[in-house]
C-alpha positions in Angstrom: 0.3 27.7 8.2 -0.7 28.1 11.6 -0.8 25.2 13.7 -3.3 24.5 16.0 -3.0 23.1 19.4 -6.0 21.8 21.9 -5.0 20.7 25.4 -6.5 17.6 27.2 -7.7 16.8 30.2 -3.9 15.1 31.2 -2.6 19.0 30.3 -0.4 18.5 27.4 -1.2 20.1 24.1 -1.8 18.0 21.1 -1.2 19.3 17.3 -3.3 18.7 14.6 -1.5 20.2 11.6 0.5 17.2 9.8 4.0 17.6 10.5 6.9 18.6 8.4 8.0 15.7 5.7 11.3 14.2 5.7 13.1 13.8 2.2 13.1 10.1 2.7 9.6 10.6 3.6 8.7 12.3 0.0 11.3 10.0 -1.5 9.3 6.6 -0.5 6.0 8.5 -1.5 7.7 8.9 -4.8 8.5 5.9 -5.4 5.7 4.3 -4.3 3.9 6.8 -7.6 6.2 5.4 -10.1 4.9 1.7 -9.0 1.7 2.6 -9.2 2.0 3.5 -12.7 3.3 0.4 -13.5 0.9 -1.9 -12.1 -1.8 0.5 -13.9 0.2 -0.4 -17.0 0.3 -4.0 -16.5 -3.4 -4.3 -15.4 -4.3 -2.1 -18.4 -1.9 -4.6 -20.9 -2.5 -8.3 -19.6 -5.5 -9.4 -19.1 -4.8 -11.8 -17.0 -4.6 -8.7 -14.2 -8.4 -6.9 -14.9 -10.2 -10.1 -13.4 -9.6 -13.3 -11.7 -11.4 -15.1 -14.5 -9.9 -14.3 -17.6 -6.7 -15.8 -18.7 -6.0 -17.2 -15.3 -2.6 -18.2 -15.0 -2.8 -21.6 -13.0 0.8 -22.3 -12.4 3.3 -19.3 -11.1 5.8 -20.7 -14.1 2.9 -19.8 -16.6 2.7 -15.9 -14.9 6.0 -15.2 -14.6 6.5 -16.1 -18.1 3.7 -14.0 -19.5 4.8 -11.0 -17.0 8.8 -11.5 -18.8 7.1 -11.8 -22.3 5.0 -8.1 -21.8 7.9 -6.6 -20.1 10.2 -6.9 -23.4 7.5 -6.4 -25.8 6.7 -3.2 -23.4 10.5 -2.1 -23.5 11.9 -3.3 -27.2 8.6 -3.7 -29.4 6.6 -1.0 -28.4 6.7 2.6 -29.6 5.9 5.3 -26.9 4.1 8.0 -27.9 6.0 10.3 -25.5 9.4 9.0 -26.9 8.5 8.3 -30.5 10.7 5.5 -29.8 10.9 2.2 -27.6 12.3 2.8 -23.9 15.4 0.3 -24.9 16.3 2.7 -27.8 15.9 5.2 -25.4 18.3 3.9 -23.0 20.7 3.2 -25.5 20.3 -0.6 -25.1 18.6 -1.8 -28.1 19.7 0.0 -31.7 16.1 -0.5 -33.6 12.8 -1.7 -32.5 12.4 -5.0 -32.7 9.9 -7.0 -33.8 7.4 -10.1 -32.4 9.4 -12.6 -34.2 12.9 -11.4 -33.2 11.0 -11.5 -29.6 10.1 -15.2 -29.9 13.6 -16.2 -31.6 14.9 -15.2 -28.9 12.8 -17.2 -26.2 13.5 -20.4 -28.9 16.9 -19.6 -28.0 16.9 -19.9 -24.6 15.0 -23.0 -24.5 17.2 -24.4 -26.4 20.3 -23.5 -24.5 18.0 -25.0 -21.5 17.5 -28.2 -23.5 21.4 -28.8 -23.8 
């Protein structure tokens, strides 16, 4: 592609094709698409992210809770269609899929160990 150049009044020639991309350039851009797809996920999932009126968290605790709740249920419950499996299994960390109430046993059992 041809890039064009216009010269100003001062003499120097200005170019108004975008410039070449750097790798860290395309890297950031990258990343910044795989973040986007997780907010889209977590704004399609809680809905306590669609609108500032339903299920509005009123203490930080009470959001960061329900964000660590839908993360594992997202990465050990859930089977993606993609995978046929959960992203855990996938990863090798988790062996089977678990369920809701081996979920919750296991936020019993850190509020317990908190208790002590």
């Amino acid at each position: 592609m041809a890039a064009k150049r216009y010269a100003t009044a001062t003499g120097f020639s200005l170019p108004l094709s975008r410039p070449a991309r750097s790798a860290r350039h395309v890297a950031r851009e990258t990343a910044l698409a795989g973040s986007g797809v997780i907010w889209l996920t977590v704004r399609m999932s809680l809905r306590r992210f669609t609108r500032l009126t339903n299920a509005f968290s009123k203490k930080l605790e009470n959001l960061k809770a329900a964000l660590g709740l839908h993360f594992c249920w997202y990465n050990f419950c859930r089977i993606h269609q993609t995978l046929r499996v959960t992203p855990a299994m996938e990863a090798g960390i988790a062996g089977h899929i678990w369920t809701l109430e081996e979920l919750v046993g296991l936020l019993e059992i850190e509020k317990a160990k908190r208790a002590a």
